[in-house]
OpenMM code with the backbone's topology and positions (N, CA, C; nanometers):
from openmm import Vec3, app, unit

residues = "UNK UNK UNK UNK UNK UNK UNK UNK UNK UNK UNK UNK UNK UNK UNK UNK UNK UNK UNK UNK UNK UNK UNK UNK UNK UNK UNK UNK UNK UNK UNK UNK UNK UNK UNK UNK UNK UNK UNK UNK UNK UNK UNK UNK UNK UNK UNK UNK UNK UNK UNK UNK UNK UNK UNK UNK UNK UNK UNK UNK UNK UNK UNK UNK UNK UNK UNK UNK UNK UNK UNK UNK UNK UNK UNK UNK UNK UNK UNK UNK UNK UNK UNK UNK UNK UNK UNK UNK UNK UNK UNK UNK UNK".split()
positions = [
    Vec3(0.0836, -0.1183, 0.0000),
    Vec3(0.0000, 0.0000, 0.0000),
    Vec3(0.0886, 0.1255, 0.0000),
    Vec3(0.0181, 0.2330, -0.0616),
    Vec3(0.1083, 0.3307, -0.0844),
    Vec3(0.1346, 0.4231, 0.0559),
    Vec3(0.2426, 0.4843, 0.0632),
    Vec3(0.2221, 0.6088, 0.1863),
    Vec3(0.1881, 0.6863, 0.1297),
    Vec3(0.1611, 0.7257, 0.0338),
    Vec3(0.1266, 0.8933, -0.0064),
    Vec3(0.0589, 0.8475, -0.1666),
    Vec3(-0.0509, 0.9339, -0.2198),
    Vec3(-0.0920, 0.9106, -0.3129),
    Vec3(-0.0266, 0.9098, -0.4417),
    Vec3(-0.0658, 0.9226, -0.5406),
    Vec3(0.0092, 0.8457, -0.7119),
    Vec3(0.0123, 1.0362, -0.7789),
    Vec3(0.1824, 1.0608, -0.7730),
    Vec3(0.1474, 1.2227, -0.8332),
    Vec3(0.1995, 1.2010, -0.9545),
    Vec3(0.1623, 1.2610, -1.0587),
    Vec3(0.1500, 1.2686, -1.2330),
    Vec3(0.2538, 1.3436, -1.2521),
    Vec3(0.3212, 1.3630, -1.3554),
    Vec3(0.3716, 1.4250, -1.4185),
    Vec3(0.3959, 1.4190, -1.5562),
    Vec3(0.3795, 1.4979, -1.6663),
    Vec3(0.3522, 1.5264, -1.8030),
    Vec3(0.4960, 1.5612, -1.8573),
    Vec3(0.6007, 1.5681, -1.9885),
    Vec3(0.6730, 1.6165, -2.0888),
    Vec3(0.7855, 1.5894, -2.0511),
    Vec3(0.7953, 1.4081, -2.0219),
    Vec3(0.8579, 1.3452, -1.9439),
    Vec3(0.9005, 1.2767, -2.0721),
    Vec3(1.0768, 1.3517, -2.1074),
    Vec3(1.1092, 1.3193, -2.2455),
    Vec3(1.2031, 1.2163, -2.2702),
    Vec3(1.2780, 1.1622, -2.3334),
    Vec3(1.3954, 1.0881, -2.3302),
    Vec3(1.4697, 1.1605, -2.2085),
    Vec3(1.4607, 1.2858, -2.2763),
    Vec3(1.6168, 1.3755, -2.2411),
    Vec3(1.5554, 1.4519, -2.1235),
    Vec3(1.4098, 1.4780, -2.0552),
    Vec3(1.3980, 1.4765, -1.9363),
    Vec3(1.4361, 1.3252, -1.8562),
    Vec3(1.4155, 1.2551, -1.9107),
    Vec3(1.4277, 1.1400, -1.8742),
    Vec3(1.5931, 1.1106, -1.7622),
    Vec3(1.6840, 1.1518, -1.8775),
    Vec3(1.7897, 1.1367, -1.8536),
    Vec3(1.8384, 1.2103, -1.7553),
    Vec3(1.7605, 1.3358, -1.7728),
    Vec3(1.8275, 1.4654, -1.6195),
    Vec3(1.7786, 1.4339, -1.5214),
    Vec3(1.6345, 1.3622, -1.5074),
    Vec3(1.6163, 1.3547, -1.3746),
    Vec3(1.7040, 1.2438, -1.3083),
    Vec3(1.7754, 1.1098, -1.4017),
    Vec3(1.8520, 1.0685, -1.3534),
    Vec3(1.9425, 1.1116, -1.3407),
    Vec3(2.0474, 1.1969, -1.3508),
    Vec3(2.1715, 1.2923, -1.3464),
    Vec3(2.1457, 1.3481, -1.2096),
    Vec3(2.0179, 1.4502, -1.1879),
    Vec3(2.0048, 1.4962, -1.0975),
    Vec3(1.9602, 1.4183, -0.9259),
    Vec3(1.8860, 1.2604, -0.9611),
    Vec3(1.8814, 1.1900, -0.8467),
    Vec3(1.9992, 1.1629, -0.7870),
    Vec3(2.0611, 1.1140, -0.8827),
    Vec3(2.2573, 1.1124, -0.8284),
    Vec3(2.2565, 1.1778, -0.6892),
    Vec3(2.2429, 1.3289, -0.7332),
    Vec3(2.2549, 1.4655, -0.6620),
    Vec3(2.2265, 1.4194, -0.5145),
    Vec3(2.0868, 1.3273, -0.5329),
    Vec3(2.0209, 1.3395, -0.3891),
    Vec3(2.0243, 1.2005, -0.3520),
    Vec3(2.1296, 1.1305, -0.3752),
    Vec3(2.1831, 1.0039, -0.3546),
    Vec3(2.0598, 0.8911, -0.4379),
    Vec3(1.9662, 0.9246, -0.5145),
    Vec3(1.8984, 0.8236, -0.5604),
    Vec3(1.9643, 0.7491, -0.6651),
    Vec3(1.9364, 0.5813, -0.7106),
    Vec3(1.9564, 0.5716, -0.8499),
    Vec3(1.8719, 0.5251, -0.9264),
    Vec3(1.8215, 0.5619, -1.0308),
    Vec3(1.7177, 0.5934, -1.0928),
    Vec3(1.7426, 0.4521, -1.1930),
    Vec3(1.6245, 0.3977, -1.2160),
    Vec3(1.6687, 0.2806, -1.2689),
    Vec3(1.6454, 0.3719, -1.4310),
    Vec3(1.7423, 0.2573, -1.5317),
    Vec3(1.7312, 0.3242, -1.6567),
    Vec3(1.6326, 0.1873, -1.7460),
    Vec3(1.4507, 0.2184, -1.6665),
    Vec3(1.4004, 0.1880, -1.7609),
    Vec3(1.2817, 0.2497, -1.7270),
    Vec3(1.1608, 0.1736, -1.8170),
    Vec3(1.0643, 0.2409, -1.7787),
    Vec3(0.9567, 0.2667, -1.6149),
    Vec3(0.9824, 0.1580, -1.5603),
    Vec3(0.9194, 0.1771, -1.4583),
    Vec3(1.0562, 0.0801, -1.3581),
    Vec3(0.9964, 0.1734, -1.2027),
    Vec3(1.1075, 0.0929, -1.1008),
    Vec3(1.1240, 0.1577, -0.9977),
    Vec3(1.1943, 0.1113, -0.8831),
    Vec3(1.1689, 0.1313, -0.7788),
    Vec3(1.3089, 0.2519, -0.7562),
    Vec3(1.2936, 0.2976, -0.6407),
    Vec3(1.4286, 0.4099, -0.5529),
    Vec3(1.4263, 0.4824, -0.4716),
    Vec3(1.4691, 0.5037, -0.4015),
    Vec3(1.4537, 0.5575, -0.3039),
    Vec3(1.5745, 0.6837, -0.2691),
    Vec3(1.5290, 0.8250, -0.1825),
    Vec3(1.6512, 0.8848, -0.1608),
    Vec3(1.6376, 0.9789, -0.0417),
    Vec3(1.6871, 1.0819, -0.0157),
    Vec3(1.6468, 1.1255, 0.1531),
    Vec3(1.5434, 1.2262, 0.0872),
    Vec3(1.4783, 1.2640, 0.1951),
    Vec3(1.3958, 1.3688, 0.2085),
    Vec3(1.3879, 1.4436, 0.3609),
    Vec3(1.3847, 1.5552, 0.4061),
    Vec3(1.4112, 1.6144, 0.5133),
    Vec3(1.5658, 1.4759, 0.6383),
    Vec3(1.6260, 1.4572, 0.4929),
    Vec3(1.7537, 1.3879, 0.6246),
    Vec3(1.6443, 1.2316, 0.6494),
    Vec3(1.5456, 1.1505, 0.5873),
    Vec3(1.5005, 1.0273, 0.6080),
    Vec3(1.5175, 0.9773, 0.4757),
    Vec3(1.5135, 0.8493, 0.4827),
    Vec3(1.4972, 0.7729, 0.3584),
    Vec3(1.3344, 0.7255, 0.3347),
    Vec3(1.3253, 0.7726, 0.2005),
    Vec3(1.1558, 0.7375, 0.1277),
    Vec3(1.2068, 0.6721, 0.0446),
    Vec3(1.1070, 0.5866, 0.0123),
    Vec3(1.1021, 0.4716, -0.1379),
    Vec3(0.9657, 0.5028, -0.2045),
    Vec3(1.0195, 0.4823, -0.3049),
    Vec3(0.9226, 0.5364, -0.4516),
    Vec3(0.8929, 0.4129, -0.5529),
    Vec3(0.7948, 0.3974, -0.6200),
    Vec3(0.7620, 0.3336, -0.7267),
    Vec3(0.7694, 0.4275, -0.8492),
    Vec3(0.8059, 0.4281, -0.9554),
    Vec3(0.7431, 0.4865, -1.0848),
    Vec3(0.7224, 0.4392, -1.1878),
    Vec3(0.6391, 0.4679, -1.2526),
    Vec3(0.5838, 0.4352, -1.4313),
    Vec3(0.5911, 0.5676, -1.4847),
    Vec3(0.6604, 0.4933, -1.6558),
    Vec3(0.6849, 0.6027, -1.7377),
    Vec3(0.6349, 0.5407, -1.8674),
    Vec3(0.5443, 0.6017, -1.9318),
    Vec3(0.4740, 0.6026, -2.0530),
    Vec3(0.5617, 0.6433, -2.1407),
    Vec3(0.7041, 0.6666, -2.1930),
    Vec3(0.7762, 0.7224, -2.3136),
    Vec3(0.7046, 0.7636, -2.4217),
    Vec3(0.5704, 0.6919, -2.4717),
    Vec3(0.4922, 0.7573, -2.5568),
    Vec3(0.4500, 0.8598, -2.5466),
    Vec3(0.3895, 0.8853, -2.4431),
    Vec3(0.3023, 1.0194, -2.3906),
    Vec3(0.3747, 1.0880, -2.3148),
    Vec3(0.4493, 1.0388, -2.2619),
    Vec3(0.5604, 1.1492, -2.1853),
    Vec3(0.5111, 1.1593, -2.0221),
    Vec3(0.4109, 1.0852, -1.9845),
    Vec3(0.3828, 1.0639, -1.8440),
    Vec3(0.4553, 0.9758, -1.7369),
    Vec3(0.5158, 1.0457, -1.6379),
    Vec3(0.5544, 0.9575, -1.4908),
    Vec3(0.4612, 0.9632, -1.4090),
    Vec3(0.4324, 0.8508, -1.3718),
    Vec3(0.3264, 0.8553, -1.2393),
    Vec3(0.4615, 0.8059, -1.1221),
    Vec3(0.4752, 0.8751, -1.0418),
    Vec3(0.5170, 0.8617, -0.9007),
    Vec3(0.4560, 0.8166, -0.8086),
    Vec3(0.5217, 0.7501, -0.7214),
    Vec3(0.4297, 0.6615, -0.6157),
    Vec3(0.5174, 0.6591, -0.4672),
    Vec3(0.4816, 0.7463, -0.3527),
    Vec3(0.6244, 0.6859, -0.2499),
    Vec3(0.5331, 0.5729, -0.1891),
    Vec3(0.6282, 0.4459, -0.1647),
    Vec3(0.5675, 0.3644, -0.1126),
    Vec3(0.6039, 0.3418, 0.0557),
    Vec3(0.6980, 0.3930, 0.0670),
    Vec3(0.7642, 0.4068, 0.2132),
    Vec3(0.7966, 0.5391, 0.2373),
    Vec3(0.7905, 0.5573, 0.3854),
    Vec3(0.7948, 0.6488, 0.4623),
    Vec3(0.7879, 0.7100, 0.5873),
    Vec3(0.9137, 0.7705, 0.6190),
    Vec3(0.9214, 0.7667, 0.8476),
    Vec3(0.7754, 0.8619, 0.8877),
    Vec3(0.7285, 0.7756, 0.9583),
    Vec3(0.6196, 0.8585, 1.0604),
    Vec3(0.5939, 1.0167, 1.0078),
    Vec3(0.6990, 1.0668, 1.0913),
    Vec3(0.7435, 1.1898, 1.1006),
    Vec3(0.7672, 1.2961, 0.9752),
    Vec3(0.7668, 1.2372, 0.8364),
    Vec3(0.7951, 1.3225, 0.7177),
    Vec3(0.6142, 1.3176, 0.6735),
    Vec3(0.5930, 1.4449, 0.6585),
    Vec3(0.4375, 1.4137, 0.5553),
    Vec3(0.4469, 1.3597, 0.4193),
    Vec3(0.3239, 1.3778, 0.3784),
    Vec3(0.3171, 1.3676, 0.1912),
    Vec3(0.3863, 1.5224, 0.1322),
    Vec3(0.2936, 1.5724, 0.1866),
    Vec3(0.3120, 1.7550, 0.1062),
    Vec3(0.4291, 1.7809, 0.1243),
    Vec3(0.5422, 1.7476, 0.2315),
    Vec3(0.7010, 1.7357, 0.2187),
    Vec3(0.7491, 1.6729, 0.0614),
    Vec3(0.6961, 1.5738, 0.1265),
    Vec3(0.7688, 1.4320, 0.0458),
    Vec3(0.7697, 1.5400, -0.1459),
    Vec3(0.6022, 1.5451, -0.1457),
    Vec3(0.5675, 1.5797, -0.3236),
    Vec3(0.6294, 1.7236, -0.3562),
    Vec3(0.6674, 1.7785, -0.2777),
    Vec3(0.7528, 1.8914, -0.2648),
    Vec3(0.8887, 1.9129, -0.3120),
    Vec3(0.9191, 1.8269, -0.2192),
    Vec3(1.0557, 1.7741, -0.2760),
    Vec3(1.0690, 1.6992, -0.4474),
    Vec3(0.9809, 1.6136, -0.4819),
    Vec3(0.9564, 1.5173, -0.5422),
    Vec3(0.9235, 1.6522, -0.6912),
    Vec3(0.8372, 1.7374, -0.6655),
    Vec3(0.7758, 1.8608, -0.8051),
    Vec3(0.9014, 1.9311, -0.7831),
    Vec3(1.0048, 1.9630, -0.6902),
    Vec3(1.1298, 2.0067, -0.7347),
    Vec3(1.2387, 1.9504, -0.8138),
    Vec3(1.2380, 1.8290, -0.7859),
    Vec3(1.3388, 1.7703, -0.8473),
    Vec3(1.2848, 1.7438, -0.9867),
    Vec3(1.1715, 1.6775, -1.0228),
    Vec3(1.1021, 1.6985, -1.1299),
    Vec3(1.0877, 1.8088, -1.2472),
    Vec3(1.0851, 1.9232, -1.1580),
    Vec3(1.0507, 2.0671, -1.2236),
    Vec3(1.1818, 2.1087, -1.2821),
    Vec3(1.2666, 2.0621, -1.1874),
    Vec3(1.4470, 2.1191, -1.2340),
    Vec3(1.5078, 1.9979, -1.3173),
    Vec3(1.3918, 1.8952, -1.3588),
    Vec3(1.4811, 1.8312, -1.5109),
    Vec3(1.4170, 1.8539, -1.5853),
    Vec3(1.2822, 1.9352, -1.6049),
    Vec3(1.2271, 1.9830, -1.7030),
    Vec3(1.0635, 1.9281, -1.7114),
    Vec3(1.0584, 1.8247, -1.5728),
    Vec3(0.9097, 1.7647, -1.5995),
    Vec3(0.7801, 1.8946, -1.5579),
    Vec3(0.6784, 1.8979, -1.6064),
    Vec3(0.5203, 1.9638, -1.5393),
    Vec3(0.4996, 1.8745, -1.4724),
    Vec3(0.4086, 1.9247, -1.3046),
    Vec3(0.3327, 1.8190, -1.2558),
    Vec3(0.2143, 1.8637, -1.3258),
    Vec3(0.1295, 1.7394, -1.3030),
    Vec3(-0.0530, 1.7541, -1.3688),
    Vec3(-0.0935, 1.8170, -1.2711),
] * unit.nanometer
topology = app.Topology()
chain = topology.addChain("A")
for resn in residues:
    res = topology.addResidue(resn, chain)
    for name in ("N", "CA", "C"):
        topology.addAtom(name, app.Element.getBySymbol(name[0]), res)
């Protein structure tokens, strides 16, 4: 079951594709290089785990955290999550 609900994101390109893996690096994640898969990386100093699916056709990631400490919310978590997103070039829906 999920900790936090399923957030969208749209114009999710090859080559966004590729920065947001460049940039998980950054935040110790590793981003698997396919279409859908699991990772995890800190958020406020905890470790979260994530699911994602990526449509390459349409250019959609659906994000999913599936783990998560007590103590961190969602609206943290997707915060973090539409930044890192936003700074490889993805829209959230």
């Amino acid at each position: 079951m999920a900790a936090c609900g399923a957030w969208k994101y749209r114009n999710v390109t090859p080559g966004v594709y590729q920065s947001l893996q460049n940039l998980g690096k950054q935040y110790g994640a590793s981003i698997p290089n396919s279409s859908s898969g699991r990772f995890s990386l800190k958020v406020a100093g905890m470790q979260v785990g994530f699911s994602y699916s990526w449509d390459v056709r349409t250019g959609m990631l659906i994000l999913v955290c599936e783990s998560k400490p007590v103590l961190v919310n969602c609206s943290l978590i997707k915060g973090a999550a539409d930044k890192i997103m936003t700074d490889s070039g993805a829209k959230p829906y």
